[in-house]
mmCIF file as gemmi writes it, N, C-alpha and C atoms, coordinates in Angstrom:
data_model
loop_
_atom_site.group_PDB
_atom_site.id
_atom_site.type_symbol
_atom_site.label_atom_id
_atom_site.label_alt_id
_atom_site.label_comp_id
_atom_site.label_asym_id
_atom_site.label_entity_id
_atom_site.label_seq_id
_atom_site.pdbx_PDB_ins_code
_atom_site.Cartn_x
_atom_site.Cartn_y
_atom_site.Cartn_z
_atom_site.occupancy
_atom_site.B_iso_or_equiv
_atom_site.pdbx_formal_charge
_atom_site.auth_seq_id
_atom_site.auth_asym_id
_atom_site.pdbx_PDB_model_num
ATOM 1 N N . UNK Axp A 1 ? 83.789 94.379 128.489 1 0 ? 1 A 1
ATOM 2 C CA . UNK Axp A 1 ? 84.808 94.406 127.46 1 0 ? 1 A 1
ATOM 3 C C . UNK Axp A 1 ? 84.502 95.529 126.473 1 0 ? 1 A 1
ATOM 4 N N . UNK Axp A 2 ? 85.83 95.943 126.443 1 0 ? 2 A 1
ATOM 5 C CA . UNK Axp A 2 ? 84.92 97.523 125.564 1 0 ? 2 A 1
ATOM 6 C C . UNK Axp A 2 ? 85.185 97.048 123.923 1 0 ? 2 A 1
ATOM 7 N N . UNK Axp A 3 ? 84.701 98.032 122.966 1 0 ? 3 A 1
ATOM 8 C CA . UNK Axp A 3 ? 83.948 97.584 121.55 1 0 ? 3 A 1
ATOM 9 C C . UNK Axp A 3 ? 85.886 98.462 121.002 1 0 ? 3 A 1
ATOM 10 N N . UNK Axp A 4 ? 86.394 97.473 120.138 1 0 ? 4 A 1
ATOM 11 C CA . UNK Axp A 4 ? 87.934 98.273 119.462 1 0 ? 4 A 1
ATOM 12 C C . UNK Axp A 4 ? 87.408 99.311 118.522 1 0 ? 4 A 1
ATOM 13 N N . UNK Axp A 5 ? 88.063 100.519 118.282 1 0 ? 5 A 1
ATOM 14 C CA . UNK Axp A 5 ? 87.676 101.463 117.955 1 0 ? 5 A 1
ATOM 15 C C . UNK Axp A 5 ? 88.83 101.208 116.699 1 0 ? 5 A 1
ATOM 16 N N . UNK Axp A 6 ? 87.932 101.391 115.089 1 0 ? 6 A 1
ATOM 17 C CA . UNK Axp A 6 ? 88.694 101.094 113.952 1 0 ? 6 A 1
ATOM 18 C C . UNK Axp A 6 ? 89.892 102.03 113.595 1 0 ? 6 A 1
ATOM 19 N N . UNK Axp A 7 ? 90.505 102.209 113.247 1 0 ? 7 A 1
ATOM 20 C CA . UNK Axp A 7 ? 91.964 102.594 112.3 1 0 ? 7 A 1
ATOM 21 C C . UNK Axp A 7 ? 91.648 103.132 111.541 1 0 ? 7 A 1
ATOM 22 N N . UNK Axp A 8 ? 90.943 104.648 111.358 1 0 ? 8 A 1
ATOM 23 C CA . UNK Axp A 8 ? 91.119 105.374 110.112 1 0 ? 8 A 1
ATOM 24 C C . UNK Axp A 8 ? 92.608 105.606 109.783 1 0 ? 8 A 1
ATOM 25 N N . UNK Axp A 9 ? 93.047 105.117 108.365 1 0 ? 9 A 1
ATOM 26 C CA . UNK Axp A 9 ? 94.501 105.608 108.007 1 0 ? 9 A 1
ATOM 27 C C . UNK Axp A 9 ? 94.371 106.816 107.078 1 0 ? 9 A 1
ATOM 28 N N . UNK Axp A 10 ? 95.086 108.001 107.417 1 0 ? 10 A 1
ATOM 29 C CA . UNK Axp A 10 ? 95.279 108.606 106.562 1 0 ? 10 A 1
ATOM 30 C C . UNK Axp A 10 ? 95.307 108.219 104.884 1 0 ? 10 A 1
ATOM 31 N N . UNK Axp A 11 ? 94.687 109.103 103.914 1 0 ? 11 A 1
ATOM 32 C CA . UNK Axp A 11 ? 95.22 108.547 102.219 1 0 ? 11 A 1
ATOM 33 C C . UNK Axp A 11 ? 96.182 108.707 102.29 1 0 ? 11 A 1
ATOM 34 N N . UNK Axp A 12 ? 97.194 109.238 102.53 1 0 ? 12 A 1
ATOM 35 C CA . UNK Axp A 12 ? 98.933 109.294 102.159 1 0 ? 12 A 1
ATOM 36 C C . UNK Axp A 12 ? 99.53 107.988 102.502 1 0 ? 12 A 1
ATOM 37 N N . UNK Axp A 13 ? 98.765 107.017 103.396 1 0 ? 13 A 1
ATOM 38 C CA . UNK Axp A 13 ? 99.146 105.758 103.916 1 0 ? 13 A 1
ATOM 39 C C . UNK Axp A 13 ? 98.764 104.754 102.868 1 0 ? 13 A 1
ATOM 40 N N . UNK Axp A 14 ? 97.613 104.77 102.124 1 0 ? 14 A 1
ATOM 41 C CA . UNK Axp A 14 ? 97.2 103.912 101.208 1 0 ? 14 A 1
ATOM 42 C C . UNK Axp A 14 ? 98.431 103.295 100.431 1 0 ? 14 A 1
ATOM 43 N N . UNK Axp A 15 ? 98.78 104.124 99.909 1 0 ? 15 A 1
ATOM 44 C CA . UNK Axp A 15 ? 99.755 103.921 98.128 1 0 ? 15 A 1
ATOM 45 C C . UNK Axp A 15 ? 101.095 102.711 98.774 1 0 ? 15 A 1
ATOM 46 N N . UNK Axp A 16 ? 101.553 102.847 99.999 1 0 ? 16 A 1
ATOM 47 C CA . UNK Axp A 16 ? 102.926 102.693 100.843 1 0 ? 16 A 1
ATOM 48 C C . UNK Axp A 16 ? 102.013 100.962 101.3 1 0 ? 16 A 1
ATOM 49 N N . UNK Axp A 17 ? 100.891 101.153 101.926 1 0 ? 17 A 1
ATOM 50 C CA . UNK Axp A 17 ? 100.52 99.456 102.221 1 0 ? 17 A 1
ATOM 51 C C . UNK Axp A 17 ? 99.671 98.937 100.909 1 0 ? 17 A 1
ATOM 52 N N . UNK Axp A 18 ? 98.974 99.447 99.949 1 0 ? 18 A 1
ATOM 53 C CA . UNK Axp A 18 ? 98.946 98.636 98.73 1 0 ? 18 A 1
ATOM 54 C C . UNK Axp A 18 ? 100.564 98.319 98.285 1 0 ? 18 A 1
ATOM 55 N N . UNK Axp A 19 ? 101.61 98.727 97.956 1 0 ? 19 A 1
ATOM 56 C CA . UNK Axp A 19 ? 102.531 98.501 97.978 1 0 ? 19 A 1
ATOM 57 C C . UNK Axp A 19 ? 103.426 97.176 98.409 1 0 ? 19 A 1
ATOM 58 N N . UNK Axp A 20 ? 102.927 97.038 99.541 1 0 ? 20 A 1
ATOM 59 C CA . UNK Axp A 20 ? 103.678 96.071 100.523 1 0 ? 20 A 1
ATOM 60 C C . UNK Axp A 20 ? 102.327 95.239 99.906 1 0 ? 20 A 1
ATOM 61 N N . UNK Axp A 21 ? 101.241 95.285 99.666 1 0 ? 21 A 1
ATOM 62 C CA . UNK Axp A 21 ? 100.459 94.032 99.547 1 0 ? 21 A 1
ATOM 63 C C . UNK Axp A 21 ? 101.401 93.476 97.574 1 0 ? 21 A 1
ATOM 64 N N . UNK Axp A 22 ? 101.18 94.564 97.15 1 0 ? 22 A 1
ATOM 65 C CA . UNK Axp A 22 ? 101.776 93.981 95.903 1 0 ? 22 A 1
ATOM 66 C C . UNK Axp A 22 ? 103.112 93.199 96.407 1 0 ? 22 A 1
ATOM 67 N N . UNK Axp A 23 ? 104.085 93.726 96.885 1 0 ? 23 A 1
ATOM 68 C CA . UNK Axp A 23 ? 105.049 92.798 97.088 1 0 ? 23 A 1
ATOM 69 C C . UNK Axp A 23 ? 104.932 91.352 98.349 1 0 ? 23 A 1
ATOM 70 N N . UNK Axp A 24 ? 104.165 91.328 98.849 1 0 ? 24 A 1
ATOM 71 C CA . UNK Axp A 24 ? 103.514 90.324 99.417 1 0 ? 24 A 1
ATOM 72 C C . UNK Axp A 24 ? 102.627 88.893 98.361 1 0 ? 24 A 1
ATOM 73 N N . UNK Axp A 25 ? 102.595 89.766 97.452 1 0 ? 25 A 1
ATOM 74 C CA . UNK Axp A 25 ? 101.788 88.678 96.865 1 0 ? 25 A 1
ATOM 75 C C . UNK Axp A 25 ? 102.642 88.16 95.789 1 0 ? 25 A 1
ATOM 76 N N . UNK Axp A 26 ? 103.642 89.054 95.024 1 0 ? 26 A 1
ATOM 77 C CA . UNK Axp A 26 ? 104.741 89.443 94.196 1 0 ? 26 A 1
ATOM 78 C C . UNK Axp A 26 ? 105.317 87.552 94.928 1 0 ? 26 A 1
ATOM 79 N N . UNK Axp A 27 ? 105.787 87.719 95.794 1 0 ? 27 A 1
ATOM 80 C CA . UNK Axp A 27 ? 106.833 87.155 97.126 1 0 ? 27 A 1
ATOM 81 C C . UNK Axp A 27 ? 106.191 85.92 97.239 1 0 ? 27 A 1
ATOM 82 N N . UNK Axp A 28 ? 104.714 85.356 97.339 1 0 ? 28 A 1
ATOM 83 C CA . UNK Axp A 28 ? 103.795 84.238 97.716 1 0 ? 28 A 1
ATOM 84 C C . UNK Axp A 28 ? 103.667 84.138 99.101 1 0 ? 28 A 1
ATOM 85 N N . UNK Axp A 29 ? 103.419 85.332 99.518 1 0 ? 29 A 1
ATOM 86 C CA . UNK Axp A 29 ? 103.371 85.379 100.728 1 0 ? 29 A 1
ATOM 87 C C . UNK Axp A 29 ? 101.906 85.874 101.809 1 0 ? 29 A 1
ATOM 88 N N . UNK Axp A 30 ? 101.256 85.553 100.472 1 0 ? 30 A 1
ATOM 89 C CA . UNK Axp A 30 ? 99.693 85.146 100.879 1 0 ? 30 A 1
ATOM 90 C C . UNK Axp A 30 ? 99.38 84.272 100.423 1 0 ? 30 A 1
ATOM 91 N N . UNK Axp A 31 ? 98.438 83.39 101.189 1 0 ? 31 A 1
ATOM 92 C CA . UNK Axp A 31 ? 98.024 82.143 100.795 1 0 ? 31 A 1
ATOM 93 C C . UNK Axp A 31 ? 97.364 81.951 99.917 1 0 ? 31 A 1
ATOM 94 N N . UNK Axp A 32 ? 97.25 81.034 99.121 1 0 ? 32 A 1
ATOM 95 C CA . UNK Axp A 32 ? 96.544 80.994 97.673 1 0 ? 32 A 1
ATOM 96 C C . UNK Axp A 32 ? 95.108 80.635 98.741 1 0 ? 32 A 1
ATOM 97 N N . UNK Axp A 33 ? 94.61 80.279 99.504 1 0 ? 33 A 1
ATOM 98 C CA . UNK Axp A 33 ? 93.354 80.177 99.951 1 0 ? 33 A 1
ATOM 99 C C . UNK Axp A 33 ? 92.616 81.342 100.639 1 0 ? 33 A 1
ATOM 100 N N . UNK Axp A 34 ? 93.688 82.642 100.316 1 0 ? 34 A 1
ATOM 101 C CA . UNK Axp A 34 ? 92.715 84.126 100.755 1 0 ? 34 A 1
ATOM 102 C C . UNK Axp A 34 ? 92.686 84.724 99.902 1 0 ? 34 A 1
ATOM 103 N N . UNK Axp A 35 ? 92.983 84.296 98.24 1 0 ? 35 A 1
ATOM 104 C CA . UNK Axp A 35 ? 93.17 85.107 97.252 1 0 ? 35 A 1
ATOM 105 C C . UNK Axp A 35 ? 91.838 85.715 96.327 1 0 ? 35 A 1
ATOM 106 N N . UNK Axp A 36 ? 90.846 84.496 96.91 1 0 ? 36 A 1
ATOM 107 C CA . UNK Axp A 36 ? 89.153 84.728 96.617 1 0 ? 36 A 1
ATOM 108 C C . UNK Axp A 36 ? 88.714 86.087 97.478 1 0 ? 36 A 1
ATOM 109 N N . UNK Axp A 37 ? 89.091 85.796 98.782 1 0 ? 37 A 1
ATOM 110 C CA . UNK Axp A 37 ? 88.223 86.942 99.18 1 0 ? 37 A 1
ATOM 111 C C . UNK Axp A 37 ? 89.184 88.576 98.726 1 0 ? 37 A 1
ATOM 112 N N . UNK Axp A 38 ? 90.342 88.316 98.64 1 0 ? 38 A 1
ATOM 113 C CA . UNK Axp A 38 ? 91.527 89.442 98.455 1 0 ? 38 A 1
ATOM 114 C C . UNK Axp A 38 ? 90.953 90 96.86 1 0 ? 38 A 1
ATOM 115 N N . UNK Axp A 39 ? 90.464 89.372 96.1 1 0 ? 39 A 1
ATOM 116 C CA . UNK Axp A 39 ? 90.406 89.338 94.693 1 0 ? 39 A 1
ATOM 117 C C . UNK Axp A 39 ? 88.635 90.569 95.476 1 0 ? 39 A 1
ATOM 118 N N . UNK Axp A 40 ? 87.715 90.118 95.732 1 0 ? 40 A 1
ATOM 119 C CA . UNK Axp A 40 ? 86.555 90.501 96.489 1 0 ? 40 A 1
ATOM 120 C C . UNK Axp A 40 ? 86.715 92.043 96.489 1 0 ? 40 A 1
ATOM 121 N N . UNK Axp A 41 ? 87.597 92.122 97.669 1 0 ? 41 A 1
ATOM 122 C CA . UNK Axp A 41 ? 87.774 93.23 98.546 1 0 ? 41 A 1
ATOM 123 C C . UNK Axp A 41 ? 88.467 94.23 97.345 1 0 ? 41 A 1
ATOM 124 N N . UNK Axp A 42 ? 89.283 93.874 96.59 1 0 ? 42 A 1
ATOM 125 C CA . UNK Axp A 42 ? 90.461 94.559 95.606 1 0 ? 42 A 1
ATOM 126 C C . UNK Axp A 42 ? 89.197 95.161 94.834 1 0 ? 42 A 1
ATOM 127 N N . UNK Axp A 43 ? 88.431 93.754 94.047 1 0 ? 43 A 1
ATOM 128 C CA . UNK Axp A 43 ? 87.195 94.574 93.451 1 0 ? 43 A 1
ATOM 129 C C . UNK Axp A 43 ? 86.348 95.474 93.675 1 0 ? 43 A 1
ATOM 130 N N . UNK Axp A 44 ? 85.984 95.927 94.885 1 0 ? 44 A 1
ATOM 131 C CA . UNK Axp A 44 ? 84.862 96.499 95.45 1 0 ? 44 A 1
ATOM 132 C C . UNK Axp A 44 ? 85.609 98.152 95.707 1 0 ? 44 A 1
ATOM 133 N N . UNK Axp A 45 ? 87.201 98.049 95.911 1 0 ? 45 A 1
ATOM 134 C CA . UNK Axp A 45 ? 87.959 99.239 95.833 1 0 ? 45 A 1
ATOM 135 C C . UNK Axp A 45 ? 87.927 99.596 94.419 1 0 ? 45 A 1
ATOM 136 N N . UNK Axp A 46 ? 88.096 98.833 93.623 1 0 ? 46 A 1
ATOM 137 C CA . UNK Axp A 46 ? 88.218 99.3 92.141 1 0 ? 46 A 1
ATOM 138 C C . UNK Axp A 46 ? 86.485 99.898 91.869 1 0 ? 46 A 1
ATOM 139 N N . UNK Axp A 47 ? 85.443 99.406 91.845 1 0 ? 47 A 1
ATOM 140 C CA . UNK Axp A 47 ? 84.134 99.742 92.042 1 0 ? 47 A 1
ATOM 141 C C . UNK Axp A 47 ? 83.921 101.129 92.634 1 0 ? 47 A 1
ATOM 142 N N . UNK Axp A 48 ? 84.773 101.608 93.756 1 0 ? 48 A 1
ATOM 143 C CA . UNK Axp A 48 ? 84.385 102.885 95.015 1 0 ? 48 A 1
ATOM 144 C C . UNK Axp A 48 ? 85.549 103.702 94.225 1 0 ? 48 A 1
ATOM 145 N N . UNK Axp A 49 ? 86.561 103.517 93.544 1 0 ? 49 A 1
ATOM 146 C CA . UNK Axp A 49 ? 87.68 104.339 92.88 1 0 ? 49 A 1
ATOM 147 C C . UNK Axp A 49 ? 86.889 104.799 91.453 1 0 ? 49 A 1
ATOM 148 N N . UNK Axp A 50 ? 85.975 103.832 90.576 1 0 ? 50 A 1
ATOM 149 C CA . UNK Axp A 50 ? 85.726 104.415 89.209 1 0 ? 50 A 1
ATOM 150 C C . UNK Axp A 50 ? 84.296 104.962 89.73 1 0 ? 50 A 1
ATOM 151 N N . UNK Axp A 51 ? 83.532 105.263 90.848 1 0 ? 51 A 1
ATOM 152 C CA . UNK Axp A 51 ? 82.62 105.589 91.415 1 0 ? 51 A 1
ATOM 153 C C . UNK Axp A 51 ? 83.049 107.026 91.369 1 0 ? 51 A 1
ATOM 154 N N . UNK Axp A 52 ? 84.001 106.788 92.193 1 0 ? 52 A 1
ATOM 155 C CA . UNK Axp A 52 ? 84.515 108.523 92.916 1 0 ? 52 A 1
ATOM 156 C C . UNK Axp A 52 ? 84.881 109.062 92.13 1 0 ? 52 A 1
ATOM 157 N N . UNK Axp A 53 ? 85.803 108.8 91.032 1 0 ? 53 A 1
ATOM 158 C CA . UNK Axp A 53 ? 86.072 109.541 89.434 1 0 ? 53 A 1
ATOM 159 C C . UNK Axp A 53 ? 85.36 109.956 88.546 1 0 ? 53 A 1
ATOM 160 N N . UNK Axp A 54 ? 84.104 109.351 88.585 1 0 ? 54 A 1
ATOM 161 C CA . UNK Axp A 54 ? 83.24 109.735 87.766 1 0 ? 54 A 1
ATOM 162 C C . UNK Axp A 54 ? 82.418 111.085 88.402 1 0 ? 54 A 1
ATOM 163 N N . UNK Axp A 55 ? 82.452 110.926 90.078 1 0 ? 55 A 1
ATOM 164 C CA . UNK Axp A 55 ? 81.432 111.781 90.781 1 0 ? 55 A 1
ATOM 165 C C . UNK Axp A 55 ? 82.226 112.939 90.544 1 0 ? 55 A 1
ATOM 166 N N . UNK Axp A 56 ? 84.09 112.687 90.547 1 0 ? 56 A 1
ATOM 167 C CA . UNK Axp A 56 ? 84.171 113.944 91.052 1 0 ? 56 A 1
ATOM 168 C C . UNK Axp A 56 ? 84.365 114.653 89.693 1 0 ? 56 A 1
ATOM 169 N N . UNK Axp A 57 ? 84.958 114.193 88.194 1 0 ? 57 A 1
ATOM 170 C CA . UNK Axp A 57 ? 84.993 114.692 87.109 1 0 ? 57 A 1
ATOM 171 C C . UNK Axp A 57 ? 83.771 114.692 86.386 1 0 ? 57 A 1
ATOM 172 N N . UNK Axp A 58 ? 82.89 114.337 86.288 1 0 ? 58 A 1
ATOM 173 C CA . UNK Axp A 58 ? 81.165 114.045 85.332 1 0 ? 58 A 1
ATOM 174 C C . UNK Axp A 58 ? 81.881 113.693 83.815 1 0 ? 58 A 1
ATOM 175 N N . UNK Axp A 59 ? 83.235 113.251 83.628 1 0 ? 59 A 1
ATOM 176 C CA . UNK Axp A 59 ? 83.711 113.322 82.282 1 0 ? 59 A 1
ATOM 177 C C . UNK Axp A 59 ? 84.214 112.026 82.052 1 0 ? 59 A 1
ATOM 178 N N . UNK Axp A 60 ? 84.527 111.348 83.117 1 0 ? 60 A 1
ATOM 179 C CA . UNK Axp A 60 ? 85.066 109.757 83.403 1 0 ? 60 A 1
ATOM 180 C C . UNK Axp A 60 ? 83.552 108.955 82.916 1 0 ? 60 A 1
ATOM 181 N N . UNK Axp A 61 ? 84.04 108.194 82.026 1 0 ? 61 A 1
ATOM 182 C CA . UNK Axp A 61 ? 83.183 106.756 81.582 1 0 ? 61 A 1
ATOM 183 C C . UNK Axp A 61 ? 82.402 106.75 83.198 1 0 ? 61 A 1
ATOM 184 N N . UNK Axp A 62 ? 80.665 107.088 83.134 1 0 ? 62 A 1
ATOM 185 C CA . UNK Axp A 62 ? 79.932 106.168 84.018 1 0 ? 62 A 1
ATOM 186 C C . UNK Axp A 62 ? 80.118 104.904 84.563 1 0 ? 62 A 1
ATOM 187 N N . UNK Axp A 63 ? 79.912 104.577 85.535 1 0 ? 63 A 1
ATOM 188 C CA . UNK Axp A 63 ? 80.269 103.205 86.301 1 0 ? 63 A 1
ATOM 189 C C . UNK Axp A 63 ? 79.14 102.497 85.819 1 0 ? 63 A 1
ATOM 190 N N . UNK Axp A 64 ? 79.456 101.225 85.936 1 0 ? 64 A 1
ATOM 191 C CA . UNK Axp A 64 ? 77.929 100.54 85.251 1 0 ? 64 A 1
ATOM 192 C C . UNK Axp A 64 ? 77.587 100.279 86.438 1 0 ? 64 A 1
């Protein structure tokens, strides 16, 4: 059985499926019992976004 090879998406794809997640959740159309780990994952993007802002300007508030 061979190993699935992951889905790099282009960034131009990001903005268009955060999107659809906002209106997915907007809608209740995720379960309130995946909203722990969704809350997780959301955080750890927000974490790798004020990471990368800071690396790439040196002028952005340090990440703690």
């Amino acid at each position: 059985m061979e190993t699935p090879v992951p889905i790099l998406r282009p960034a131009t794809d990001w903005p268009r499926l955060l999107g659809e997640l906002v209106t997915q959740l907007d809608t209740g159309r995720i379960y309130n019992r995946d909203l722990n780990e969704l809350a997780a994952a959301l955080a750890a993007v927000d974490v790798a976004m004020t990471r990368r802002t800071y690396i790439r300007s040196r002028t952005a508030p340090r990440p703690h």
